[in-house]
N, C-alpha and C positions, 0 to 999 in steps of 0.2 A: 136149030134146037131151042126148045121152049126155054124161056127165062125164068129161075126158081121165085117165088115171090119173099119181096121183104121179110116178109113176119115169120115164113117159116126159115130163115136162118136167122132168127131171134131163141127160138129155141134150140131145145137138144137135137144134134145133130144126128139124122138116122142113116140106119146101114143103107147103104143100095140093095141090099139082099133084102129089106124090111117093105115089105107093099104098103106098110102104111106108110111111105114115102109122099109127100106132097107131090100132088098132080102124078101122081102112078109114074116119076120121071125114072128112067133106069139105063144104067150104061151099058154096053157092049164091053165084055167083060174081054174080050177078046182084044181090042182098042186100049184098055185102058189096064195097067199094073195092077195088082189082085188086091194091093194093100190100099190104095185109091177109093177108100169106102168111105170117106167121111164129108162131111161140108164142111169147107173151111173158110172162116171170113178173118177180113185185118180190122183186125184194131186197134185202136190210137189210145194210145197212155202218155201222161202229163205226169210226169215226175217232178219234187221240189224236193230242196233240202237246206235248211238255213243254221243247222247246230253241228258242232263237233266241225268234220274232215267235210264237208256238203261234197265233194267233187268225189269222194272215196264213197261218200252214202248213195248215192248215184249210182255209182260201179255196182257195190253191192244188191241193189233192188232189182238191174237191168240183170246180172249173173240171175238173179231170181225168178226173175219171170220167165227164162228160158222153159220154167216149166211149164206151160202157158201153151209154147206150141215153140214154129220157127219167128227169133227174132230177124225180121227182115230190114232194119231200119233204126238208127237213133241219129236225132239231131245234134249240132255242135252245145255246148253250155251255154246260155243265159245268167248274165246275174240280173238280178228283179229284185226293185225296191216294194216293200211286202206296199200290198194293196187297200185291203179292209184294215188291218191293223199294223199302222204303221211305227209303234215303238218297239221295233224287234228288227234281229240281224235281219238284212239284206238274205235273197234265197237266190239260190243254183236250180237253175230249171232246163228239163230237157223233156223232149215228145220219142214216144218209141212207136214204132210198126211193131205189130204184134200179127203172125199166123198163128188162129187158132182154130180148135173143134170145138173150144168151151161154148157154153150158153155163156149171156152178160151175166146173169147173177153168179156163176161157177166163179168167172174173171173177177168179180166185185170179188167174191169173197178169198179169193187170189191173193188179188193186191192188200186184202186187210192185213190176210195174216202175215204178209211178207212185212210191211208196217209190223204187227205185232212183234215179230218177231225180231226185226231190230231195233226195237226198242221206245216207241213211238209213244207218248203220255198225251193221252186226251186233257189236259188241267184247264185249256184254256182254251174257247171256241177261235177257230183261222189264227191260235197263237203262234212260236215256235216251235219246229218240230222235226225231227234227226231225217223225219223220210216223209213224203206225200205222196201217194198214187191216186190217181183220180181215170177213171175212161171215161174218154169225151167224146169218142166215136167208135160205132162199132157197126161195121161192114156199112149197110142204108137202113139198120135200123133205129125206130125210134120206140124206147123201153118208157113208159111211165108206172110205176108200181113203188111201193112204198120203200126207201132206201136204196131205190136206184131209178135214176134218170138218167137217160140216153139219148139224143147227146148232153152231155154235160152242160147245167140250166145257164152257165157264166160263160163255157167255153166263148163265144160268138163277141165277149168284150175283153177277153183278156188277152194282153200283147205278150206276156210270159209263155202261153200258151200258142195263138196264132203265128209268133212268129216262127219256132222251132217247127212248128207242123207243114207251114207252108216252105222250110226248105228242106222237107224231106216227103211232102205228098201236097203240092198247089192244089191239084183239082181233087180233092178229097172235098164231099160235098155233106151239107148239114143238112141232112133227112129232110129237120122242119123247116129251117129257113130259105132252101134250096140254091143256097148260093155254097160256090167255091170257100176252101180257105183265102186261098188267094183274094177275093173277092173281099169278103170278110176282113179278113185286114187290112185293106185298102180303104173301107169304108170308118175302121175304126178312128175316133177322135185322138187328137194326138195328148200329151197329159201322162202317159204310165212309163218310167223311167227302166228301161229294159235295155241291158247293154249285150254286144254277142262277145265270146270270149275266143 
């Protein structure tokens, strides 16, 4: 069976009943559950949270994105000493597997409003902040367009990130760089004070 290309699970996901399906792919309706119409890719969200309850803000963001699709996946807690600015509490970090049908940009605007929604104050650029979502992978695509990049432009140096993800998907692989996480963190330099809880 032909393999769907990258780019078209970058987009909106189409029906099997829709021809304008990429490469005219379509399933035996007979084979496969009636409701089995969509494309579904995983993606990886990096969660932080360094104000209030961090480990309760957490809870809350991961209850959230249930909307998202099926949560298949969350790493144990990180605490992470903040990285770019570092005169601010310590952050709670964790990586989620995310099943979904969204486009990336549906997901970006997801994770903001869930952010918005509990309570997130832009005041200060990488300041502190009650919730962080960030997608740093999404299925093997790779998004460049303005207010979303895909994979995330830091994921590939952060150990807050790298580490949670490689022990809940090692060989999840960085589109551009083509290396494993596993890989990927093996390579990163030592230096980011990242404890597992």
């Amino acid at each position: 069976m032909g393999r769907i290309p990258a780019e078209s699970l970058c987009k909106r996901p189409k029906r099997i009943e829709d021809r304008a399906f990429p490469c005219q792919f379509f399933l035996d309706s007979r084979a496969f559950p009636r409701e089995t119409n969509l494309v579904r890719v995983t993606a990886y969200l990096s969660l932080g949270s360094n104000l209030g309850d961090r480990a309760a803000n957490l809870r809350a963001a991961l209850a959230q994105l249930e909307v998202a699709g099926r949560l298949l996946a969350v790493s144990p807690l990180y605490e992470t000493k903040p990285v770019d600015v570092p005169d601010q509490p310590w952050f709670l970090n964790c990586v989620a597997a995310v099943e979904t049908d969204k486009t990336p940009r549906e997901l970006l605007a997801l994770a903001l409003q869930i952010e918005t929604a509990m309570g997130r104050l832009r005041t200060r650029d990488k300041g502190a902040r009650k919730i962080d979502i960030d997608v740093v992978l999404f299925g093997d695509c790779a998004v460049d367009e303005p207010g979303l990049k895909i994979p995330h432009p830091a994921m590939h140096q952060r150990r807050f990130v790298l580490e949670p993800l490689v022990e809940i998907a090692p060989e999840a692989r960085h589109p551009g760089l083509g290396k494993t996480a596993r890989e990927l963190l093996a390579a990163l330099a030592e230096g980011q004070s990242v404890r597992r809880l």
